[in-house]
C-alpha positions as CSV (number, residue, x, y, z in Angstrom):
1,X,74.7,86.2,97.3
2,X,72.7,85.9,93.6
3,X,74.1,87.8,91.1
4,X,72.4,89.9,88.5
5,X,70.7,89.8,84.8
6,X,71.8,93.0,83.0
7,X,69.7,93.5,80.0
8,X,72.1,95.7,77.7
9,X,71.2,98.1,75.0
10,X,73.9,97.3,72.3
11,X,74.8,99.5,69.3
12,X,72.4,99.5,66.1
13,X,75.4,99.4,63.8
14,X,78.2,102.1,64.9
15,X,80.2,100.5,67.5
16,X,80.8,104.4,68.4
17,X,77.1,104.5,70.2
18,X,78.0,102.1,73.0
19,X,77.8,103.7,76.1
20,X,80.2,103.8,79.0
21,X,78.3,102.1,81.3
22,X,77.1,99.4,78.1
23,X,81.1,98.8,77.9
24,X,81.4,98.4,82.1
25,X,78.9,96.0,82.5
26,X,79.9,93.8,79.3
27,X,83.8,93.8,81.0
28,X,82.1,93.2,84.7
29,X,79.8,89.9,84.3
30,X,80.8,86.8,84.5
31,X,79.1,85.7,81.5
32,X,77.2,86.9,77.8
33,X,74.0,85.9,76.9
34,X,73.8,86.7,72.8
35,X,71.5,85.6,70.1
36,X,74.1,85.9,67.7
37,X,77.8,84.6,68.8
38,X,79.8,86.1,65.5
39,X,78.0,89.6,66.4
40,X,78.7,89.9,70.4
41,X,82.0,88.7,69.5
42,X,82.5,91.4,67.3
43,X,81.1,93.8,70.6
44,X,83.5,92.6,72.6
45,X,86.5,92.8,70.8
46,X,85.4,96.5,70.5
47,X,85.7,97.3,73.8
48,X,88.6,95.2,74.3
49,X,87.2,92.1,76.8
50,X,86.7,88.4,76.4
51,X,84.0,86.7,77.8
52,X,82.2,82.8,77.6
53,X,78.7,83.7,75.9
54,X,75.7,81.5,76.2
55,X,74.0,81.2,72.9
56,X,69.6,81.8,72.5
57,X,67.5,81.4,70.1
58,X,63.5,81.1,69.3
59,X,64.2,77.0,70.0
60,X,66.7,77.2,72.8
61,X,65.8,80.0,75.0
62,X,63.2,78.6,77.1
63,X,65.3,75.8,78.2
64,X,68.7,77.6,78.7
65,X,66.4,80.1,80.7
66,X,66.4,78.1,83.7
67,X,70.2,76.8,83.7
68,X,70.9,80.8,83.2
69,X,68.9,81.9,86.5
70,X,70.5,78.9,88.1
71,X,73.8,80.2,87.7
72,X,72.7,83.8,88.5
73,X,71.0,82.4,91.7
74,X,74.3,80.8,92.7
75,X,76.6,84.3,92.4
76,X,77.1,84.5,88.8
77,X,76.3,88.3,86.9
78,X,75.7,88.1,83.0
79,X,74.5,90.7,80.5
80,X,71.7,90.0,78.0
81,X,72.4,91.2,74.9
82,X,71.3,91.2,71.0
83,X,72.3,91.5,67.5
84,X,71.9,95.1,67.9
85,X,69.5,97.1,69.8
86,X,67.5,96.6,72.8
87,X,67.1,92.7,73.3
88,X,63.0,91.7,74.0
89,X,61.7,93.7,71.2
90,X,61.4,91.4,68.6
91,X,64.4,89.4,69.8
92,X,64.8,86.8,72.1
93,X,65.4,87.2,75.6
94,X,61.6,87.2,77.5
95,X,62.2,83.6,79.0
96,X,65.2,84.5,80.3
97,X,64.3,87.8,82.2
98,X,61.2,86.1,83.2
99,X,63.2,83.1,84.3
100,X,64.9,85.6,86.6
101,X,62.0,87.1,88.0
102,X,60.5,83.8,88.9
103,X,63.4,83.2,91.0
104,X,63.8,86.8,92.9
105,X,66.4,87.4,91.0
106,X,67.5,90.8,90.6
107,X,67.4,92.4,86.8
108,X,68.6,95.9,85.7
109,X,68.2,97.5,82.5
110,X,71.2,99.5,80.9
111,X,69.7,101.6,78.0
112,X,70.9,102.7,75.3
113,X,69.9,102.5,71.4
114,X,67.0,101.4,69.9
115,X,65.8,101.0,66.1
116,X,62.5,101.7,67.2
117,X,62.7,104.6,68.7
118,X,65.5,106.1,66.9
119,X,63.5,105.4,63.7
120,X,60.5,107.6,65.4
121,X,62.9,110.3,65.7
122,X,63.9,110.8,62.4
123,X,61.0,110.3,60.8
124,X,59.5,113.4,60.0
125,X,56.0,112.3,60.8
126,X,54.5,113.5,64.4
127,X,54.0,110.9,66.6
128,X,53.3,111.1,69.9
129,X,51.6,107.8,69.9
130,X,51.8,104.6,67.9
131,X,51.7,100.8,67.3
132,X,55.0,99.0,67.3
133,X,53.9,95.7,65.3
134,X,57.6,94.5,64.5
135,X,58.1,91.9,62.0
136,X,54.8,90.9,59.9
137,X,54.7,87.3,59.3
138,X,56.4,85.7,56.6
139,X,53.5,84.5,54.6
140,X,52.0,86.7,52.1
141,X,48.1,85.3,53.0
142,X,49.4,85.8,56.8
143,X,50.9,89.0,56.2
144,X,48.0,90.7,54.1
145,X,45.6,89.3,56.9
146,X,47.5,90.7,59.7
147,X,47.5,94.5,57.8
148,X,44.0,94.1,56.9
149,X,43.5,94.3,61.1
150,X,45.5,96.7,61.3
151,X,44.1,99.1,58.8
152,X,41.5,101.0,60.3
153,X,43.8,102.0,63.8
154,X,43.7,105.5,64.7
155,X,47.9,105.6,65.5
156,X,51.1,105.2,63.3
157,X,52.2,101.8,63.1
158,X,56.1,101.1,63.1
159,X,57.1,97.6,61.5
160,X,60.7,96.4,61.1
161,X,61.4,94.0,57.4
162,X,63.9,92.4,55.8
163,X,65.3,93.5,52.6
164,X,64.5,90.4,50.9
165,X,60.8,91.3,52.0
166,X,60.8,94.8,51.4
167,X,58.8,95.1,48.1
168,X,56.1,92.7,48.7
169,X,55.4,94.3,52.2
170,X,54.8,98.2,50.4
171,X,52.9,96.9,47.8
172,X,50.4,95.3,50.4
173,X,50.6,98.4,52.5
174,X,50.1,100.4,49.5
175,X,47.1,98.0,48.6
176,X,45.6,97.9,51.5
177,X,46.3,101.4,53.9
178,X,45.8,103.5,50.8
179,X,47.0,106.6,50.6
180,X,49.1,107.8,54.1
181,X,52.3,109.3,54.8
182,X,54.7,106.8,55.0
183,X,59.1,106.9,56.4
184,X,61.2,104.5,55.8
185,X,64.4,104.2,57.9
186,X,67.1,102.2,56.2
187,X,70.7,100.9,58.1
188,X,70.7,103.4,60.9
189,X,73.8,104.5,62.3
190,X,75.4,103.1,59.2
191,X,77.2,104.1,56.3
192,X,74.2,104.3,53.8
193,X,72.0,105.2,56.1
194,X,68.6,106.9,54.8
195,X,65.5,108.6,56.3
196,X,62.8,108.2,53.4
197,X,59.6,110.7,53.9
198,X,57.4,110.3,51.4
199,X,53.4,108.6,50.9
200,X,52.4,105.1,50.0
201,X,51.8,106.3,46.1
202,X,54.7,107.3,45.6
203,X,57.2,105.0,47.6
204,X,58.5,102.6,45.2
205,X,59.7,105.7,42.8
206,X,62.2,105.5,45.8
207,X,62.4,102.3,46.7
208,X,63.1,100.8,43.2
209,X,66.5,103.4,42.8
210,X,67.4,101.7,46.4
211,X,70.2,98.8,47.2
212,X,68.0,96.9,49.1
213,X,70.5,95.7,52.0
214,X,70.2,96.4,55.9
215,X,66.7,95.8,57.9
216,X,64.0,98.4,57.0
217,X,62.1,100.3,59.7
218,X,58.9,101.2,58.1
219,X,56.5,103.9,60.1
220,X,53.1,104.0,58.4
221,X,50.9,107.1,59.4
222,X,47.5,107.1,60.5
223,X,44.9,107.7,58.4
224,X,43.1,110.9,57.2
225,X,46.4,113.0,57.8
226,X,47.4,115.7,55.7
């Protein structure tokens, strides 16, 4: 018999959000498939299990996609995981899971926490629609192109940014979106987490008192809303 692909919601930063049936599946398959060895290792010593874990990345995934459904195909289970979160949004893991599904191989999902939609929920700002972007490219022509597009869309739009990234990316917001309602969600779940509600005007008044450390959700709000 084949075994299964798992794709496994994994905590955004407390270890304490893992659910119980997150923590089964990790001890029950044969093997992990992580982007980031140092941080499922770090899971699994959490809930107390060891486990061989195939490493993915932008450059490797595609190819280890196939060798992974071969060894589902052949009885092996394994549980797709990420650096935290939901893996496929904005992380790796579509070649694999469509790897799988190429073969007829079964795959289950086991939810659980999401930066995205945990962000949403703590924003302040009604939604009940929007635009998940992700990460804007790197470039600052790129970037300012990419925001120019997105400018005049009727919906929120929810990016994710690095702190080293941070202030360039609200100042071209701020150029180019004008004035909107904007939250900023920084290191959920953690420590110094903080749920920023403010408007594109005013948001490095906050930013600038900020240790800028942690990815940044940023949720800007459609236009013409009061």
């Amino acid at each position: 018999m084949s075994g299964i692909l798992y794709v496994v919601s994994t905590p955004i930063g407390n270890f304490q959000d893992i659910t119980y049936r997150a923590e089964s599946t990790l001890k029950e398959v044969d093997f992990i498939i992580a982007e980031n060895r140092e941080r499922a290792q770090k899971i699994l010593n959490h809930i107390g299990t060891r486990k061989r874990i195939v490493t993915i990345n932008t450059y490797t995934e595609r190819k280890k996609a196939k060798e992974i459904a071969s060894r589902i195909k052949n009885g092996e289970s394994a549980a797709l995981i990420c650096a935290s979160g939901t893996p496929c949004v904005s992380d790796p893991g579509f070649f694999v899971v469509s790897s799988c599904h190429e073969n007829n191989l079964e795959v289950r999902v086991v939810p659980g926490a999401s930066a995205l939609t945990s962000a949403i929920a703590i924003s302040g700002l009604h939604i009940d629609r929007f635009l998940f972007y992700g990460f804007l490219p790197q470039k600052k022509s790129k970037k300012k192109k990419v925001l120019k597009e997105l400018e005049s869309l009727p919906y929120p739009i929810v990016f994710f940014e690095s702190p080293r990234r941070i202030r360039e990316t609200l100042a071209l917001i701020q150029e180019i979106f004008g004035l909107r309602k904007i939250a900023i969600l920084k290191e959920m779940t953690k420590i110094h987490e903080r749920a920023i509600r403010t408007d594109t005007h005013n948001v490095f008044e906050i930013i600038d008192n900020l240790e800028l450390k942690g990815e940044f959700t940023i949720i800007v709000d459609r236009p013409n809303v009061t």
